[in-house]
C-alpha positions in Angstrom: 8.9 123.6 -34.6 12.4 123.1 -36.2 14.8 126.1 -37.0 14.4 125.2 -40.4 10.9 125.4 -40.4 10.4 128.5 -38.7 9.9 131.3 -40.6 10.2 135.3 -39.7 8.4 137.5 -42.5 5.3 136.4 -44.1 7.1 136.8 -47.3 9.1 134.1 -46.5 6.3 132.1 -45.8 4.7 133.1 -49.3 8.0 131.9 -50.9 7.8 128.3 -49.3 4.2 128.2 -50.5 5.4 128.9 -54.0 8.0 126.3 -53.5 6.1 123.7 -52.4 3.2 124.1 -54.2 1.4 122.7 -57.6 1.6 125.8 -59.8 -2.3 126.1 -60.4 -2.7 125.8 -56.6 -0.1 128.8 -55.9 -1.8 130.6 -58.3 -5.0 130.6 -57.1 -4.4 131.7 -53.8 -2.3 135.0 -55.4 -4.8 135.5 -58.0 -6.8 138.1 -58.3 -9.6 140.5 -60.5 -8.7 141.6 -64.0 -5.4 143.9 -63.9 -4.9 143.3 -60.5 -4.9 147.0 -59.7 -6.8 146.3 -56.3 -4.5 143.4 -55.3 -1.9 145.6 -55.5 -3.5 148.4 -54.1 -4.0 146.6 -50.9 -0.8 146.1 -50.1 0.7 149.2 -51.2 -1.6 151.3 -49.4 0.2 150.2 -46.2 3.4 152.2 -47.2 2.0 155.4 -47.7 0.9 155.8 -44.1 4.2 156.5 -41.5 4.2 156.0 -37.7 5.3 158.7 -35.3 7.0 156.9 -32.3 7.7 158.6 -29.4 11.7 157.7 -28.1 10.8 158.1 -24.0 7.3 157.0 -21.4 7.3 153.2 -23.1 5.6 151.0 -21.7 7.5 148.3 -20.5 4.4 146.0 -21.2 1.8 146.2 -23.7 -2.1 145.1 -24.0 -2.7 143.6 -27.3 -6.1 142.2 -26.3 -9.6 143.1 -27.9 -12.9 141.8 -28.8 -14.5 141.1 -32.0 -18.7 140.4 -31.7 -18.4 139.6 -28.1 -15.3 137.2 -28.7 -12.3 138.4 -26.8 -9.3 137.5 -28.5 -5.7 138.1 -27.6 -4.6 140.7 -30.2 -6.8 142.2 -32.9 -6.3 139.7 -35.8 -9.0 137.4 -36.8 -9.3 133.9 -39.7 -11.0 135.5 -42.5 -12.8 132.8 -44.3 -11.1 131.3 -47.6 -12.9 128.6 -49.5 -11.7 125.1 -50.2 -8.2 125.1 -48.3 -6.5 122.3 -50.5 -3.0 123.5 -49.6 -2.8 120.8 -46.9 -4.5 118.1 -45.7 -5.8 119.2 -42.6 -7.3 122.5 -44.1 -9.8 124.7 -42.0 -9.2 121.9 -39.2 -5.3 122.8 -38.9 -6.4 126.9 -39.3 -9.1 126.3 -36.6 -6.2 124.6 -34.4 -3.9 127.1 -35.0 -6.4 130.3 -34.1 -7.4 128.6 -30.9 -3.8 128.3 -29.8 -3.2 131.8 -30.3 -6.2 133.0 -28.8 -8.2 134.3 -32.0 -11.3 133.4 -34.0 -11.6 131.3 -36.4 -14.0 132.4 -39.6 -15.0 129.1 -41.6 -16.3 129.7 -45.4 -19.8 127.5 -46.3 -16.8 126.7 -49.2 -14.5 125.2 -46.9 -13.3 121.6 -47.7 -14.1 120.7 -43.9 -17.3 120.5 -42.0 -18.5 123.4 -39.8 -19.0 120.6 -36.8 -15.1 119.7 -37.0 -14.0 123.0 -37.0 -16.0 124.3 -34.2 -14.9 121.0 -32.5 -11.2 122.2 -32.8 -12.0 126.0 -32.2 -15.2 126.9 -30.6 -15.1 130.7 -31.4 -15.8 129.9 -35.1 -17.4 132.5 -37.2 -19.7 130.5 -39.9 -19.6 132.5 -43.6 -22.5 132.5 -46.4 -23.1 133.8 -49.6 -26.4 134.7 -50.6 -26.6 131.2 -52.8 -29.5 128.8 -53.5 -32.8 128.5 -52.1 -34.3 130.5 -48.7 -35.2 127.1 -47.0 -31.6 126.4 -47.7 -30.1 128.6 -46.5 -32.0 128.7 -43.3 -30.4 124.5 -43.2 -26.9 125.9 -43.3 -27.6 128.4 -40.4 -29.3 126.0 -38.5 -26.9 123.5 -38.7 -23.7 126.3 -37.7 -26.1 127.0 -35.0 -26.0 123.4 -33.5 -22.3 122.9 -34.4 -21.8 126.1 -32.2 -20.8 129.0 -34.5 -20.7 131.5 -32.6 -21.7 134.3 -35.1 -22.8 134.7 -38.7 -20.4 136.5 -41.7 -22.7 137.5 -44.6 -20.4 138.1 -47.8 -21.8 140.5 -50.2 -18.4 141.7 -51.7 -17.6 139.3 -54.6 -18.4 139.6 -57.8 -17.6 137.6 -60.6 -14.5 138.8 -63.1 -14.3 136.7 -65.9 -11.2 138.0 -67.0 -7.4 138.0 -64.9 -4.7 139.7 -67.3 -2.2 136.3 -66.2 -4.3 133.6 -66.7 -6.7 132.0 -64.3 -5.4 128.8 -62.6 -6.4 125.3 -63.8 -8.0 123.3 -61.3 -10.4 120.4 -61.9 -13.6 120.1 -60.7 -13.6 116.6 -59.9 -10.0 114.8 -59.5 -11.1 111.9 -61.8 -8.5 110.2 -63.6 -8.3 112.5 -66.6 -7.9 115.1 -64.5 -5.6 113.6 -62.1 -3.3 113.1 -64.8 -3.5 116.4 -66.8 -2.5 117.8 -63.0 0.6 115.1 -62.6 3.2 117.8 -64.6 2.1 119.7 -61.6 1.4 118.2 -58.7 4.5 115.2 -59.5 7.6 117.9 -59.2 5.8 119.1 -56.2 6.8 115.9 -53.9 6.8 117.4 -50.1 3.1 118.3 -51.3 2.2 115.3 -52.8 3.7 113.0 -50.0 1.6 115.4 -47.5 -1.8 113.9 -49.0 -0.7 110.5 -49.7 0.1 110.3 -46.2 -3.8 110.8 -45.4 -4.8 108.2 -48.4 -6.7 110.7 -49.9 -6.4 113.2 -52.5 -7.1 116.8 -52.4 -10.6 117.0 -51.5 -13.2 119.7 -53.7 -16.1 119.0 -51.8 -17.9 121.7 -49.9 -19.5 119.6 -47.3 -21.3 122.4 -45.5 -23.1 122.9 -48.8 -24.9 119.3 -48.2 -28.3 119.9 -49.3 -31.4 119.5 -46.7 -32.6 116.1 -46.4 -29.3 114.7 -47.0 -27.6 114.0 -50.3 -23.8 114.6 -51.5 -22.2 117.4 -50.9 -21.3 119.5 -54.3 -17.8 120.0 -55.5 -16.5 123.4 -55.2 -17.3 124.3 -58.8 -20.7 123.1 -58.2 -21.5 125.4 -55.3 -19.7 128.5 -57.1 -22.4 127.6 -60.2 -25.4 127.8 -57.8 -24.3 131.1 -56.5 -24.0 132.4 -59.8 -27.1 131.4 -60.6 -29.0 132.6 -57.5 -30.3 136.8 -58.1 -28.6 138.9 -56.1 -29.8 139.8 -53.0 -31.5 143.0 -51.9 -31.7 145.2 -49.2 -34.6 143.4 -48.0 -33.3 139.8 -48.6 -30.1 141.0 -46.2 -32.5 142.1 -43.6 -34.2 138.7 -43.7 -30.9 136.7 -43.7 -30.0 138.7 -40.5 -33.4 138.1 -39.4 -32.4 134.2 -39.3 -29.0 134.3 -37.1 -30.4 135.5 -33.5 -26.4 135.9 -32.4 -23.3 138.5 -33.9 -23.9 139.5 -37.2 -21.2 140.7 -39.7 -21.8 142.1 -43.2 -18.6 142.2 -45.0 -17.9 143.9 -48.3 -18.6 147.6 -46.9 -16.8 150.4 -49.0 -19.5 152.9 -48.7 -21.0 155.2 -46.1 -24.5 154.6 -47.5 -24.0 150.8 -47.2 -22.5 151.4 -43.7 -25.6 153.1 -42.6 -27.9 150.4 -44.3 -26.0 147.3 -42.2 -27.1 148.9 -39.4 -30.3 149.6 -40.4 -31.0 145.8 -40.7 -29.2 145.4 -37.3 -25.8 144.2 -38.1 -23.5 144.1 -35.2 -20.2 144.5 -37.3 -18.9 145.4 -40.6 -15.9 144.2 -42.3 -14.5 146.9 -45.1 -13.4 144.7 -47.6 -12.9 144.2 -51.2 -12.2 140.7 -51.4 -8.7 140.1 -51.3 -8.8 141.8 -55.2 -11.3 139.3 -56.3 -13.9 141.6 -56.6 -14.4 144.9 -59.1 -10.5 145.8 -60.2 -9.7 149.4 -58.8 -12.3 149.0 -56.1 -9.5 151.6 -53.5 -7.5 149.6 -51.1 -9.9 149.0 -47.4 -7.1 151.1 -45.4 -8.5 153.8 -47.8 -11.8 153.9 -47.4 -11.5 152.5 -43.5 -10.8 156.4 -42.0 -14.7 157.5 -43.9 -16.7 154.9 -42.9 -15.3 154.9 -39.3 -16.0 158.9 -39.2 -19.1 158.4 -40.4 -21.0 154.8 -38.2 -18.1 154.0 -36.0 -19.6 154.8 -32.9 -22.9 153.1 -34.0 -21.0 149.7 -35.5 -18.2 147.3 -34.6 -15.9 148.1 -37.6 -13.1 145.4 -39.5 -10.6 145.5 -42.2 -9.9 143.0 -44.0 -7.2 143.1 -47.0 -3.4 143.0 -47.8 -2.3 142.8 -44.3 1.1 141.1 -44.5 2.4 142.4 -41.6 2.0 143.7 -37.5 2.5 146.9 -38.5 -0.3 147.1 -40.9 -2.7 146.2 -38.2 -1.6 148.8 -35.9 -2.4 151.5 -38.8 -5.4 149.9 -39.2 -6.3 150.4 -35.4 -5.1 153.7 -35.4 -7.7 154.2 -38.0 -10.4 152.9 -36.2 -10.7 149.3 -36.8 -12.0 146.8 -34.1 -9.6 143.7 -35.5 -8.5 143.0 -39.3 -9.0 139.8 -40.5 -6.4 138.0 -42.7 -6.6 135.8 -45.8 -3.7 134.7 -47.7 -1.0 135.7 -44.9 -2.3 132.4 -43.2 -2.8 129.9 -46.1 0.8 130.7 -47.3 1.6 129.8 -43.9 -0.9 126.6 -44.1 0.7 125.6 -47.3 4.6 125.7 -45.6 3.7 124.1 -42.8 0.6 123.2 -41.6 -1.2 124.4 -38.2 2.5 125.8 -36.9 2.8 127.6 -40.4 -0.5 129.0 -39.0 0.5 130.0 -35.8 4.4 131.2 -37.1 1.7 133.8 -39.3 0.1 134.7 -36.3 3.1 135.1 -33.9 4.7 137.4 -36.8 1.5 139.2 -36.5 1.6 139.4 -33.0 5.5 140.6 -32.5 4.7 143.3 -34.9 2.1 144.6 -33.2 3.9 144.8 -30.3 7.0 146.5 -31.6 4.3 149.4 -33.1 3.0 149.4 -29.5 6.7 149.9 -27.8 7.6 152.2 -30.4 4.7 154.4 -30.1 4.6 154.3 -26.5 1.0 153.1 -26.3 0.6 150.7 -23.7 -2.5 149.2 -25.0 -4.9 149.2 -28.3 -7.3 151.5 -27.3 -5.0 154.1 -26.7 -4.0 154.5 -30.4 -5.3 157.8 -32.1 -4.7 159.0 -35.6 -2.0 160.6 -34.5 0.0 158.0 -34.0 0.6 157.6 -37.8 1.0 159.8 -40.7 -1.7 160.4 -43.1 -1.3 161.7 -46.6 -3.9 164.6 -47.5 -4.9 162.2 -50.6 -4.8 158.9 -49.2 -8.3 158.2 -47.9 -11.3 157.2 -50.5 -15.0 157.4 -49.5 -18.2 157.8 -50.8 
């Protein structure tokens, strides 16, 4: 990588992203619910928690290896899946790249603008996501097919909800790039030239497709918009209908979405293997607490019964550290990487996750914890009012 692409903060990546690209396209990866109390909330949360390092006995090296549903990975930061990665070319492929050259999982969205066979084909430790969305028999297809491609476990997503309203505007984004389209997006996309040169490269335009969406028996894929219109019109799922989709996927299991206790019991009631506390990245309910809140309650509570995640407004090495200290397995990140996609490519991916991985290492030295697993709650600071549960 050239000096002048590196970068050293994920900040900095964020402001290339912006930099480089189309306005609508920024925006939607920093939209989020309503307000945007939750968006903000997950990234705040972080600073109200302090470490307390110890200044002699460091360890000279330190163990940032784990395991995530039987994956061992080489620090505790997974690919949380993000639909439809039209930042670059090479998409989920170049993310899939990336996490297998830094040792970590890849998690694929069924909204993902590549096909679950060439991701698994460029990282086999690829977690395949679903939404509860269409018909049983098809979702039983999609399984079956991340099941031959060689997923090696399942993420059911039950934590999105759908907000009509964002204070700022939502972004505008086609559904299909036809020529109307194409040309209402030109103010955009035609400033934008580094961006624009990426994909004519390729001979192809941004691609809204959701190919892992192809329905049984064949037929086209639908666009983005299309599959977001059949999961709105699918009922929600019940207790029951989780336990049957769990019932389909014989391997790791993950429900993500968990900011109760109550729910936390009932994943493992149907038999999940993991949970990830989430809120979506914001997208969900606004003021839904920050995950790092409700993380310490739910751990107390099924931690020793469940493989627990966090995933949301983890920006930096240190956030992940507090996050173990808490109790998490991993955390899994979202936008952190596609700002890094978006600057540059698969080694924007892998400069995200080698920030990530310094900073976990400097908590380490500076706690004087030689490893993961010795990190305890007291390792950080923890404000009487700062944890949520319910």
């Amino acid at each position: 990588m050239s000096k002048n692409a590196w970068f050293e903060t994920v900040a900095e990546a964020q402001r290339r992203a912006e930099r480089r690209l189309p306005a609508p396209v920024y925006g939607a990866l920093i939209a989020g619910s309503e307000k945007g109390v939750t968006l903000d909330d997950n990234i705040a949360a972080y600073s109200e928690l302090g470490f307390a390092p110890r200044i002699a006995d460091h360890h000279a090296q330190r163990d940032l290896s784990t395991s995530v549903m039987g994956i061992p990975i080489s620090m505790p930061v997974i690919i949380s899946p993000t639909g439809v990665q039209a930042v670059h070319p090479e998409g989920e492929v170049a993310v899939a790249r990336a996490a297998k050259n830094r040792g970590t999982i890849m998690g694929l969205s069924s909204f993902a603008s590549k096909s679950v066979e060439d991701v698994t084909a460029a990282n086999p430790n690829t977690l395949f996501q679903v939404y509860w969305s269409g018909a049983k028999d098809e979702m039983v297809h999609r399984l079956e097919r991340a099941k031959a491609a060689g997923a090696k476990g399942l993420i059911a997503t039950l934590d999105w909800s759908f907000s009509h309203g964002r204070d700022w505007g939502s972004p505008q984004i086609p559904e299909r790039l036809t020529l109307g389209a194409a040309m209402n997006f030109a103010p955009h996309a035609l400033p934008r030239i580094p961006w624009l040169w990426s994909f004519a490269k390729t001979f192809r335009i941004p691609d809204l497709k959701a190919p892992n969406l192809e329905p049984k028996g064949g037929g086209e894929a639908p666009t983005f918009f299309g599959a977001y219109g059949e999961w709105m019109g699918t009922p929600p799922p019940s207790w029951d209908d989780v336990r049957w989709l769990r019932e389909q996927w014989d391997g790791p299991f993950m429900l993500k979405g968990v900011g109760r206790v109550d729910d936390a019991k009932r994943a493992i009631d149907i038999g999940a293997t993991t949970i990830s506390v989430s809120n979506h990245g914001g997208n969900n309910l606004d003021t839904i607490p920050a995950p790092i809140r409700m993380l310490p309650g739910i751990v107390d509570a099924v931690g020793d019964q469940i493989e627990v995640v966090l995933d949301g407004g983890v920006r930096r090495g240190s956030d992940v550290v507090k996050a173990v200290a808490l109790g998490a397995r991993a955390v899994m990140i979202g936008r952190a990487y596609l700002w890094g996609l978006a600057a540059n490519g698969q080694a924007g991916v892998e400069n995200v996750l080698d920030i990530m991985r310094g900073g976990i290492d400097s908590a380490l030295l500076g706690l004087g914890r030689g490893s993961l697993s010795e990190l305890t709650r007291d390792d950080i600071y923890v404000p009487e009012d700062f944890a949520r549960v319910r």
